[in-house]
C-alpha positions in Angstrom: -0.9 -44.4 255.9 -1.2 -45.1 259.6 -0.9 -42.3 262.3 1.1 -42.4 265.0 0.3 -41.6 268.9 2.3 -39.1 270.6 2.3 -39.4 274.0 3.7 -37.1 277.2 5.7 -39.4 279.9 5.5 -36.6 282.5 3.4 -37.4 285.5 0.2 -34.7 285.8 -1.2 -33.4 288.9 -4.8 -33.4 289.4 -5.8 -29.7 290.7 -2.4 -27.7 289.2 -3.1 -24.0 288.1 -1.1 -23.8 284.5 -1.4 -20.0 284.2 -1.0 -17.9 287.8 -4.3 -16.5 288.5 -3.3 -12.2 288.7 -3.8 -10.3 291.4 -6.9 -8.4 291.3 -5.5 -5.3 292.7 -2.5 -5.0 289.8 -5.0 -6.1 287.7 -7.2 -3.1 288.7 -4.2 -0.8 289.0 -3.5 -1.2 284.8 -7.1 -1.0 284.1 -6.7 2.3 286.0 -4.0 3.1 283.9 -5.7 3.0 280.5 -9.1 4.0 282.0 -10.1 7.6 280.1 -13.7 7.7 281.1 -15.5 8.9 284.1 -18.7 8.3 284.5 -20.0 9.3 288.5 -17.6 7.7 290.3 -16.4 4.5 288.0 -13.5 4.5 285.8 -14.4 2.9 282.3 -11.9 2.0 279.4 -13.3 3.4 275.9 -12.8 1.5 272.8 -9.6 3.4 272.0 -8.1 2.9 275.4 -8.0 -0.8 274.7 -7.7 -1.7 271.7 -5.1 1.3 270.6 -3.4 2.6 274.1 -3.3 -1.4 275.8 -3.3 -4.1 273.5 -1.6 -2.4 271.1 -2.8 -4.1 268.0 -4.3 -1.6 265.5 -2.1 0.9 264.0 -3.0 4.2 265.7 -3.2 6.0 262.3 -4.7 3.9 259.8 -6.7 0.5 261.1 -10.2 -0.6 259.6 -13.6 0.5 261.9 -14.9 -2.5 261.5 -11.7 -5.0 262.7 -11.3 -2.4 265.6 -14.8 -2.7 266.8 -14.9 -6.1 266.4 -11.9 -6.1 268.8 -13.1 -3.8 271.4 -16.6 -5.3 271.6 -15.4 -8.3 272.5 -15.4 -7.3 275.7 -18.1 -5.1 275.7 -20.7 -6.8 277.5 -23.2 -4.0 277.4 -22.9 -2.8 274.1 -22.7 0.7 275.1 -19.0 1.7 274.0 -17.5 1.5 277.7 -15.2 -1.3 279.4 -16.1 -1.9 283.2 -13.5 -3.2 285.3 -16.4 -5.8 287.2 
């Protein structure tokens, strides 16, 4: 069975931006949003606030500790439960 080649006949541009880079400051103002924790001065998202209140993903009343945590941590760069903007 030989395969075939597909092939895309539009022209590409060297340098092109495929996905619009956000703007930091709506970027911060969602993160704002969601944000539940206070902690001196910085706002932090808990687990819950992204996983359940921003993406959306889990079912609010019955969803498995270990695929939400998984979720969550994922972004969790200092394993300590809270989401930094920075």
């Amino acid at each position: 069975v030989g395969l075939q080649k597909a092939q895309c006949e539009a022209q590409r541009k060297s340098g092109i931006e495929l996905v619009k880079r956000s703007d930091t400051e709506e970027l911060r103002s969602v993160f704002d949003k969601y944000a539940s924790k206070l902690v001196g001065a910085e706002k932090f998202m808990t687990y819950s606030d992204l996983v359940l209140k921003y993406l959306q993903v889990l079912d609010v009343e019955k969803y498995h500790t270990y695929t939400f945590n998984v979720l969550a941590s994922c972004v969790d760069t200092s394993r300590d439960g809270l989401i930094s903007f920075s």
